[in-house]
C-alpha positions in Angstrom: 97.4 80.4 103.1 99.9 82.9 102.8 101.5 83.3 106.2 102.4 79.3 105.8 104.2 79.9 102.3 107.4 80.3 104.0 106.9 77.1 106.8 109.9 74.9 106.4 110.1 71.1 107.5 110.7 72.1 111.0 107.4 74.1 111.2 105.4 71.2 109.9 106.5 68.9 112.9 106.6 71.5 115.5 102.7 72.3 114.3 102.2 68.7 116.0 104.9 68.9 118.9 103.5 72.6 119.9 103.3 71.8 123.6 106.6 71.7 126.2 105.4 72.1 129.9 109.3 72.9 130.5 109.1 75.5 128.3 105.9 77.4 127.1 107.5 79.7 124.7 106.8 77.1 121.7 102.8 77.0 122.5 100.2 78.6 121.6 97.5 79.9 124.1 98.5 77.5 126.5 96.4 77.9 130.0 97.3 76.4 133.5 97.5 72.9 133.5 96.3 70.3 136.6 98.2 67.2 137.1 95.3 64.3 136.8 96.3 61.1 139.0 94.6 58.3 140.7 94.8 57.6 144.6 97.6 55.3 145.5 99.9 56.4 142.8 102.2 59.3 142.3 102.4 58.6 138.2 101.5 61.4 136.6 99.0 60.2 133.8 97.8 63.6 132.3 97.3 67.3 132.3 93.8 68.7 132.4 92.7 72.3 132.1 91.8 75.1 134.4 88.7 75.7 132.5 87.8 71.5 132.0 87.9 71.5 135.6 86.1 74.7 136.3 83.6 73.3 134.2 83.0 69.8 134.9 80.8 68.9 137.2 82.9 66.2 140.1 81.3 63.6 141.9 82.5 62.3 145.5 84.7 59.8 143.4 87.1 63.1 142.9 89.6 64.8 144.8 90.1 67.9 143.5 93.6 70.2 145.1 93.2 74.0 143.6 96.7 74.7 145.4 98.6 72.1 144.0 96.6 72.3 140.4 95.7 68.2 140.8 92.6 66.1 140.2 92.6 62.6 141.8 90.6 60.0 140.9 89.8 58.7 144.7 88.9 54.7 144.4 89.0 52.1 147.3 92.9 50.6 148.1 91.5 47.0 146.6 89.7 48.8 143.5 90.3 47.5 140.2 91.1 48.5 136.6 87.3 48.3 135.5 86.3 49.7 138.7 88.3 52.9 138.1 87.2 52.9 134.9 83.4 52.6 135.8 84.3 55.6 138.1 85.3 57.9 135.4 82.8 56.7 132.5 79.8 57.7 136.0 81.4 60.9 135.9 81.9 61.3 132.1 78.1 59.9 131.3 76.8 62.7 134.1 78.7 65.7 132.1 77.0 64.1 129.0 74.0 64.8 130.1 74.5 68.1 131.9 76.2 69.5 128.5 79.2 70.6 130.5 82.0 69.8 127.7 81.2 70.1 124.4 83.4 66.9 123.6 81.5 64.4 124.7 78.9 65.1 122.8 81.1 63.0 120.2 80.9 59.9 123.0 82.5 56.5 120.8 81.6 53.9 122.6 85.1 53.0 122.4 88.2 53.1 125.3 91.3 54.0 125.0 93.9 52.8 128.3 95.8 54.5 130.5 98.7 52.9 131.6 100.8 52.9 135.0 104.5 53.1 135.5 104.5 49.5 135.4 103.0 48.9 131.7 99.7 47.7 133.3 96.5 49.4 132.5 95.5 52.1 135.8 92.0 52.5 134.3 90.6 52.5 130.5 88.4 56.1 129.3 85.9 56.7 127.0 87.7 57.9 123.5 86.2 61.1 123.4 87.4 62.4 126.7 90.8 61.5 126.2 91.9 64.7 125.6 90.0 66.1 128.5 92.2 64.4 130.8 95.2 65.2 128.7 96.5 61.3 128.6 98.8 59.5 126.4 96.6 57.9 123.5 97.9 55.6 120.4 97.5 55.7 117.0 98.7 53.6 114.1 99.4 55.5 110.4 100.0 53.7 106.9 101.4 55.3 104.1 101.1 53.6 101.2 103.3 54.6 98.2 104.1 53.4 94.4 107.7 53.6 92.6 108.2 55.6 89.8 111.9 56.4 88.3 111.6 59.9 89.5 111.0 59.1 92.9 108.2 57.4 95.1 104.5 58.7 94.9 102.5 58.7 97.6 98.8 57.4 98.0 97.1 60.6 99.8 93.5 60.3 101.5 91.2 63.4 102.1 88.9 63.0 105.1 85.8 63.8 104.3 84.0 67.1 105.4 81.1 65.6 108.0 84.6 63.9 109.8 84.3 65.6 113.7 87.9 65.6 113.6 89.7 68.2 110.6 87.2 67.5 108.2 88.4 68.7 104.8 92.6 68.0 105.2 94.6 66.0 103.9 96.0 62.5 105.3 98.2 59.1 105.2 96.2 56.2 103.7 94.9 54.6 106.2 95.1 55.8 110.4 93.1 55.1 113.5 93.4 55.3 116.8 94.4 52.6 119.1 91.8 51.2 121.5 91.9 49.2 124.4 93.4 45.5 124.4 94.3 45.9 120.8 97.6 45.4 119.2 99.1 48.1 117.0 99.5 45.5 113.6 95.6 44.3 114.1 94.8 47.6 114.7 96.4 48.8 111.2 95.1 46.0 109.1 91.6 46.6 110.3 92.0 50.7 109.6 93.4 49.6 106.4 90.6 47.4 104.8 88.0 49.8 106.2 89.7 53.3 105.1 91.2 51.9 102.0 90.1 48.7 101.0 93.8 47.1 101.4 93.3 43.3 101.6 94.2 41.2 105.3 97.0 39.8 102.8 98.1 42.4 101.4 99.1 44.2 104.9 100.4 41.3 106.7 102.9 40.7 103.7 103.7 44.3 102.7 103.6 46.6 105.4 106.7 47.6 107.3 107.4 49.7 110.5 108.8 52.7 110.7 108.6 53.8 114.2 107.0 55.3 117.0 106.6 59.1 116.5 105.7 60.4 119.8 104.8 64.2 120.5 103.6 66.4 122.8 100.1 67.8 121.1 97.7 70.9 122.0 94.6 71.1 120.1 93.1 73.9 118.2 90.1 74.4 116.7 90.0 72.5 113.7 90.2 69.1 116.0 86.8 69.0 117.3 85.6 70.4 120.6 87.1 72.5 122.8 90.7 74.2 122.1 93.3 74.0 123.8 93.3 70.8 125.2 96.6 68.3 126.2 96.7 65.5 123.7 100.4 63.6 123.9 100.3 60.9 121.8 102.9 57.8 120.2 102.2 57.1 116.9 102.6 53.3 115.3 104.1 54.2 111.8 103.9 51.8 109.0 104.9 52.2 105.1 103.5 49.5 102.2 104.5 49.5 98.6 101.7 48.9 96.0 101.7 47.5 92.8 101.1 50.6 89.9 97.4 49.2 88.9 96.3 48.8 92.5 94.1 52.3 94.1 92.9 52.6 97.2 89.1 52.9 97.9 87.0 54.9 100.6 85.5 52.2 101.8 83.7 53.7 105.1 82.7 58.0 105.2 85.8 58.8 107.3 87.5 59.2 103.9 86.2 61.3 100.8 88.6 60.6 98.3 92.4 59.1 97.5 94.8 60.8 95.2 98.6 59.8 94.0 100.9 62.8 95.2 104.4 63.4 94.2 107.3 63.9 96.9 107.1 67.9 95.5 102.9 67.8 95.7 103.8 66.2 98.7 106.2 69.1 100.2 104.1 72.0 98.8 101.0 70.5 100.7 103.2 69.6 104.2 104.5 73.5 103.9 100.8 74.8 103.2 99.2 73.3 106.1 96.8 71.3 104.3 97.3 68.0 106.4 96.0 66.8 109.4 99.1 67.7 111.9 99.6 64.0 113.0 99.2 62.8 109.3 101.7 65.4 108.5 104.5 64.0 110.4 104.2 60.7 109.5 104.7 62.0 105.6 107.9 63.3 106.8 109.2 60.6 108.8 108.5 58.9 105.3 110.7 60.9 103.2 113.6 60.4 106.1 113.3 56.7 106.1 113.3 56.5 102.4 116.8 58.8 102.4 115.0 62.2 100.8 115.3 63.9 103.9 118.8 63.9 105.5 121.3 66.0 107.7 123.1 67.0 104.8 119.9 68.5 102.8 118.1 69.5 105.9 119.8 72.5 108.1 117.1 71.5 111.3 116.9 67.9 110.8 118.5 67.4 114.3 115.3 69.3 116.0 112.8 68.0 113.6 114.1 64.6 115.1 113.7 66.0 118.9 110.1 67.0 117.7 109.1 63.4 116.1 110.5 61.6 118.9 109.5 63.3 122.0 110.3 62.5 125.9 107.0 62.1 127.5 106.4 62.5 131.2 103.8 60.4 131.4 103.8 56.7 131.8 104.3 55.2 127.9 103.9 52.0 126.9 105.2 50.6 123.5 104.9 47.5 122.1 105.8 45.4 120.1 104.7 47.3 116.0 104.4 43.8 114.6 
């Protein structure tokens, strides 16, 4: 990939944090945006397309303003969480069938919250149309990594090339997203054992937070579905040491294979694009936490900290990584 040869550290993390609705001149074929709320509420909880809303098909249960670029959700006063959320999935289930979005066509089975300016849960949507509605999702990443007297090496996964999701890059060990009603440490020691075979044990006694990466995401084509898309998201990040005789396994088909990279492989792989871009930070905030990346070696490491840590606009709720 020859125009990515040059890509410094700051390019890696502003390939994730492309998006700034203040100032557009960082993103890439951005389109107009629609502010997606519920009735009662003036929290912004997403963006959603022009073209997501010129093509999906809304029921009654939607309000939709063309002059002020907004889509409310329109439930009764007394309605409830699961009511809202029965309200979207009608809506979501309908498009399904009438092939309107090409996304949900990937439909989980699986929720992901949405949460209010108070930390409570507004409504809980189907994973796949997360990005649809542009809301704030969570993730958790492990890296695992073995000591060596030249430096840490660094366990690698490759998704595999059927994933829906940027089949063929590179990633941390072990990564999922986070659904509803779970908490980020159960989350990561069930992602581990089923991307990597790490042992329950192993996790609870090893693993370490790093923090929460959040960012400002807009997806391209390599992500699955329709470009273009909103996708801010906080990241739970987590690092583990491993004993030199222990390698991870694939254990499920999300991942093909594991490989032991050097902090150089590492760097030349980060600069090439060859990582999925949320994986790709998370091997950075790696190399800050464990002193290789600094102010002193690193010109931009003040913006590449603006870019891992992002202000989001949207209701965001963290908790508690362990």
């Amino acid at each position: 990939m020859a125009s990515n040869q040059t890509r410094g550290i700051l390019d890696v993390v502003r390939a994730c944090d492309n998006y700034s609705p203040q100032n557009s001149s960082h993103s890439s074929g951005a389109e107009s945006k629609y502010a997606f709320k519920v009735n009662g509420s003036d929290a912004l909880l997403g963006y959603i397309t022009q073209s997501t809303v010129e093509r999906v098909q809304w029921s009654d249960s939607w309000s939709i303003d063309h002059n002020e670029q907004s889509v409310t959700l329109i439930t009764p006063a007394t309605a409830t969480t699961e009511d809202r959320s029965m309200a979207v999935e009608k809506t979501l289930k309908e498009n399904r069938q009438l092939a309107t979005v090409s996304l949900l066509q990937n439909w989980r089975n699986e929720t992901f919250p949405v949460y209010g300016p108070e930390g409570h849960v507004i409504l809980n949507i189907e994973r796949c149309a997360s990005a649809l509605f542009g809301i704030v999702t969570y993730g958790v990443q492990l890296i695992c990594y073995v000591r060596h007297e030249e430096g840490p090496r660094l366990w690698i996964g490759k998704r595999s090339p059927r994933k829906q999701t940027y089949p063929d890059m590179l990633d941390t060990t072990a990564a999922g997203g986070l659904g509803s009603g779970i908490l980020p440490f159960d989350a990561l020691i069930s992602e581990a054992y089923e991307e990597a075979s790490l042992p329950e044990a192993t996790v609870r006694a090893k693993a370490k937070p790093m923090s929460e990466l959040t960012y400002f995401h807009m997806r391209g084509s390599t992500a699955g579905g329709e470009s273009g898309l909103f996708q801010p998201e906080v990241e739970y990040t987590y690092a583990m040491e491993l004993n030199k005789d222990f390698v991870p396994r694939p254990r499920d088909s999300e991942v093909e294979s594991f490989q032991l990279f050097t902090i150089d492989e590492a760097l030349h792989s980060l600069k090439e694009g060859e990582f999925k871009p949320n994986s790709a930070i998370v091997i950075v905030e790696f190399l800050i936490q464990q002193g290789i990346l600094t102010r002193e070696s690193e010109p931009d490491y003040d913006m590449i900290l603006t870019h891992l840590h992002r202000k989001l606009e949207f209701p965001v709720l963290i908790q508690p990584s362990r």
